[in-house]
Structure formats: C-alpha cells, structure tokens
N, C-alpha and C positions, 0 to 999 in steps of 0.2 A: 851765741854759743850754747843755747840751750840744749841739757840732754834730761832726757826722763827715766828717772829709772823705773827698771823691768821693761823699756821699751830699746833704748839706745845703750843702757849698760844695764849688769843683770839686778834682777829684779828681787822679789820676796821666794821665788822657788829655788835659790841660787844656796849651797851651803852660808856663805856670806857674803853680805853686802857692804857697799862703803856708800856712806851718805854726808857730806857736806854737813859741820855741825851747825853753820846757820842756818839750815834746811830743820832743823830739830823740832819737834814742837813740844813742851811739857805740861801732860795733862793732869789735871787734879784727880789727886791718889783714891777720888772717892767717886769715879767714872768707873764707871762698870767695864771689862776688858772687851766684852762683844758690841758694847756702844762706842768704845774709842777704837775697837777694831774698823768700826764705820765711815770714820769720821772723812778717810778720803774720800769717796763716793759720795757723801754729802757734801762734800765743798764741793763739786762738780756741779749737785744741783743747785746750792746755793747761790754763787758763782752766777750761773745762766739765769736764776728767776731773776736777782736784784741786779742783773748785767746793766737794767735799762732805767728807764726815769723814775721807777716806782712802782709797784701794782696796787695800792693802796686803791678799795673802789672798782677795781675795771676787772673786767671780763676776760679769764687767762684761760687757755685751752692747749691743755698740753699733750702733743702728740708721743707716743710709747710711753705704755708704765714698765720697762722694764724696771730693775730695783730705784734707780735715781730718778727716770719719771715719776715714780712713787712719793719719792723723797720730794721732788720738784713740788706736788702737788703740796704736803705738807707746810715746804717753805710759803708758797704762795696763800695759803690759809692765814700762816702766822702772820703774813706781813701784809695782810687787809685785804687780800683780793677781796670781790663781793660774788664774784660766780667763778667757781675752777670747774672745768670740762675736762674730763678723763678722755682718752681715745687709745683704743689696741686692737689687736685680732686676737687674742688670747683671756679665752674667759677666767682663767686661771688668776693670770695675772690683773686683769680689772676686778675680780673679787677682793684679791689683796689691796686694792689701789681703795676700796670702800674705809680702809681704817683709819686713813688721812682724809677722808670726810669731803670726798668730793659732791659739789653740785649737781652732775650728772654724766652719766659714764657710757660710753659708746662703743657698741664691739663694729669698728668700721669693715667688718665680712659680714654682718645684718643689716644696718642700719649703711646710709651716705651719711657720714657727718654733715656734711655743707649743708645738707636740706634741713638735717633734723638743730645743728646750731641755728641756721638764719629763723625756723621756726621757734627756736626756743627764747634767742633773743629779739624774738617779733621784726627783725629784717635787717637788725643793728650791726652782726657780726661780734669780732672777738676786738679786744685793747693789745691783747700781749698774745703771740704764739711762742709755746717752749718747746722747741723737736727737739726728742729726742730718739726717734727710729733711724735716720737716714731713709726712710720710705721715699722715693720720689709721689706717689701718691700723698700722701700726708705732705709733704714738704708745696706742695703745687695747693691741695686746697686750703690749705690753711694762709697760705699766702693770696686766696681767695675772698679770704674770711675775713681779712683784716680789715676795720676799718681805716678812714682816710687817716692819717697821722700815727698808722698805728706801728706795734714793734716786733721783731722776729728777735729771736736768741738762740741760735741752732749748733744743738752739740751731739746731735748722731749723725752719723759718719757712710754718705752714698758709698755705694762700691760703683759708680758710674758718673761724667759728670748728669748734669741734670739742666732740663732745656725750660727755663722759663718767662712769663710773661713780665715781662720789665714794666713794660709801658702800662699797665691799665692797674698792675698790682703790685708796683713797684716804685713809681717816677710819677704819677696821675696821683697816687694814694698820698705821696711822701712819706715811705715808709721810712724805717730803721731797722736795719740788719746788721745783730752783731754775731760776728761766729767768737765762740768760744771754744779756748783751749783750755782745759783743766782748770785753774782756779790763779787767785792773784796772792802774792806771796808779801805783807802776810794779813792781807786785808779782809782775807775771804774766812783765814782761821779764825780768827775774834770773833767773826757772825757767827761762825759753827758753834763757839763755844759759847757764845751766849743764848743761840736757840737751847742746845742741849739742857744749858744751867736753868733758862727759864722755866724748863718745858712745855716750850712751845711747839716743839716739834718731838713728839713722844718715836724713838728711831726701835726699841724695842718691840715694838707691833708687826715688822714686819722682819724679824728673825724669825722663820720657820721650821729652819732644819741645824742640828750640831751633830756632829762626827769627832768620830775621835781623828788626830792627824795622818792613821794610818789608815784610815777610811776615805781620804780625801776623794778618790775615784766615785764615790760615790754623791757627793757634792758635786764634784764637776758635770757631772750627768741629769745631776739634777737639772742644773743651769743650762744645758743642751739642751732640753724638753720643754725648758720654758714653764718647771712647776713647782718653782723655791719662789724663795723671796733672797734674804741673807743666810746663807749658810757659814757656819760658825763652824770654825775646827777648833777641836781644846786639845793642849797640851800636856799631856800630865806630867806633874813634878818626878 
C-alpha cells in the first residue's frame, strides 16, 4: 500500500501536505537549509550506489549526471570506488559532474563509451553500472560492459519497454540487476547523514542557482534546458 507523496497524494507544490509522522526525519539544527533541502535526491543516489555488494576497489560507470547521477558519482568516490566513469550528452552537465571528482567523463554524442571504457580499462570493462538516464542506449551498453559477475542498479526511468540481450550479458555474465525505487526507510537516511557529517560527500558544489520563491519559474526552466545543477528557492521571513 505504498504511496509517494507529490506522486500518489499531493506533494511539496500543494498549499499543504500531510506526511505520516514516522516518515519524519530530524536534522541537526547545524545543517545548512539548502543541504538538507537535498537530502531526498541524495538518498536516491545513495540508495542505488550501495544498493549492491560494495564498490570498494571496482570500476563504477555511471550512466546520466543529471543532479543525482552527480550525487551517485560523489557517493561512489566516498565509498572506495577506484575508477568512477561519468557518461552524458550534455556538456553542461558533465562539467558539473568534474566537482565530485570523477575518473573520466564521456559526452556519449562524441565519444562511444563502450570503445573508449574497454580501451581505458584495457578490455576489462566496468564492476558496477549506475543508470540513471533511462536511455535505452546507455541502458544496453553498459550492460555490455559489465564484466562477468558484475552489477547493474538502474534508477532512470525508459519511457519504452527495452529489448535486451539476456543471454551473453545477462545469464552467461551472471549478472545482478537491482531496480531501485527511491530509498529504504530508514536505512538509507543514516548513510545520508553520515556522508553529510563526515564530509565525504561535499552536496554544496553543485548548488548553482537560488531564486527567491516567487521566481520559481525560472528554476524550473532552468532544469528544462538541462543548465542548473540544484536550484534553491529561499523563503523570506
């Protein structure tokens, strides 16, 4: 009987909301209000990197930096990967994606990923893939890439289904496919809050834009064009 809200009942744009008080979460009073404005979007990435055995070590290649593929890459730094791989069509956006400190970053409308991974890691492929486009492209090579044993964690969302090869990179491989839905309640908040506390995962690098709330239109366009990162609305007292 799950619902979500802003999805199945109304949401944050609603004059008011009702939220289940064990759904609450209580941040410390010395969080900054545009890092804990964050915090769901980053459980989403967190959520997907650590969905699987670990990345401690292995080679993670995450498909879209939109804002939480961003995020993704950051978690997966914190938590030992030894190579994270950017992937997007948007320069915009892989510029941003440079301040979580990725390995190497791919605009896949220059470059084929497949050729320029298998060359980078001399024929080995990737440990972990994290979609997060829904690209059937992206979704197909990176399931390409994987080596034998390796993991998928897919939290962007096809608008189609998508036809792919089971048998050679699926069933032959013995992969792992976990889809992800949003985040685990409340497993997933304690990691958020403790990358935050550590700073391991520095979430303020990629606030771009602030509006005031009656400006919101102009935030949301930003995010249409694909040339924000977080946009912050502020409230005034």
């Amino acid at each position: 009987n799950v619902k979500i809200i802003g999805v199945d009942t109304a949401g944050s744009f609603a004059d008011y909301i009702a939220v289940p008080a064990k759904n609450l979460w209580v941040n410390d009073k010395n969080l900054p209000l545009e890092i804990a404005s964050l915090q769901e979007p980053f459980g989403n990435a967190v959520h997907t990197v650590l969905s699987g055995k670990g990345v401690t070590g292995k080679i993670v290649a995450v498909f879209g930096c939109g804002l939480i593929g961003i995020m993704a890459i950051g978690v997966a730094r914190a938590s030992g990967a030894e190579t994270v791989i950017a992937i997007d069509i948007n320069d915009y956006r892989l510029q941003l994606a440079e301040v979580m400190n990725p390995t190497l970053t791919i605009n896949s409308k220059i470059q084929d990923p497949y050729e320029v991974i298998m060359d980078f890691t001399h024929g080995e492929g990737i440990d972990f893939m994290v979609e997060m486009s829904g690209s059937e492209q992206a979704i197909t090579t990176g399931l390409k890439l994987l080596r034998n044993g390796g993991e998928v964690a897919l939290l962007g969302l096809p608008k189609k289904p998508i036809p792919m090869d089971l048998v050679n990179n699926v069933i032959f491989k013995g992969s792992t496919i976990y889809g992800i839905n949003g985040r685990k309640m409340f497993e997933t908040w304690y990691q958020v809050r403790s990358l935050l506390q550590s700073h391991l995962v520095d979430l303020s690098k990629i606030i771009t834009h602030r509006f005031t709330l009656d400006n919101f239109e102009q935030g949301m366009k930003l995010m249409e064009q694909g040339k924000c990162g977080k946009v912050v609305l502020e409230v005034s007292n």
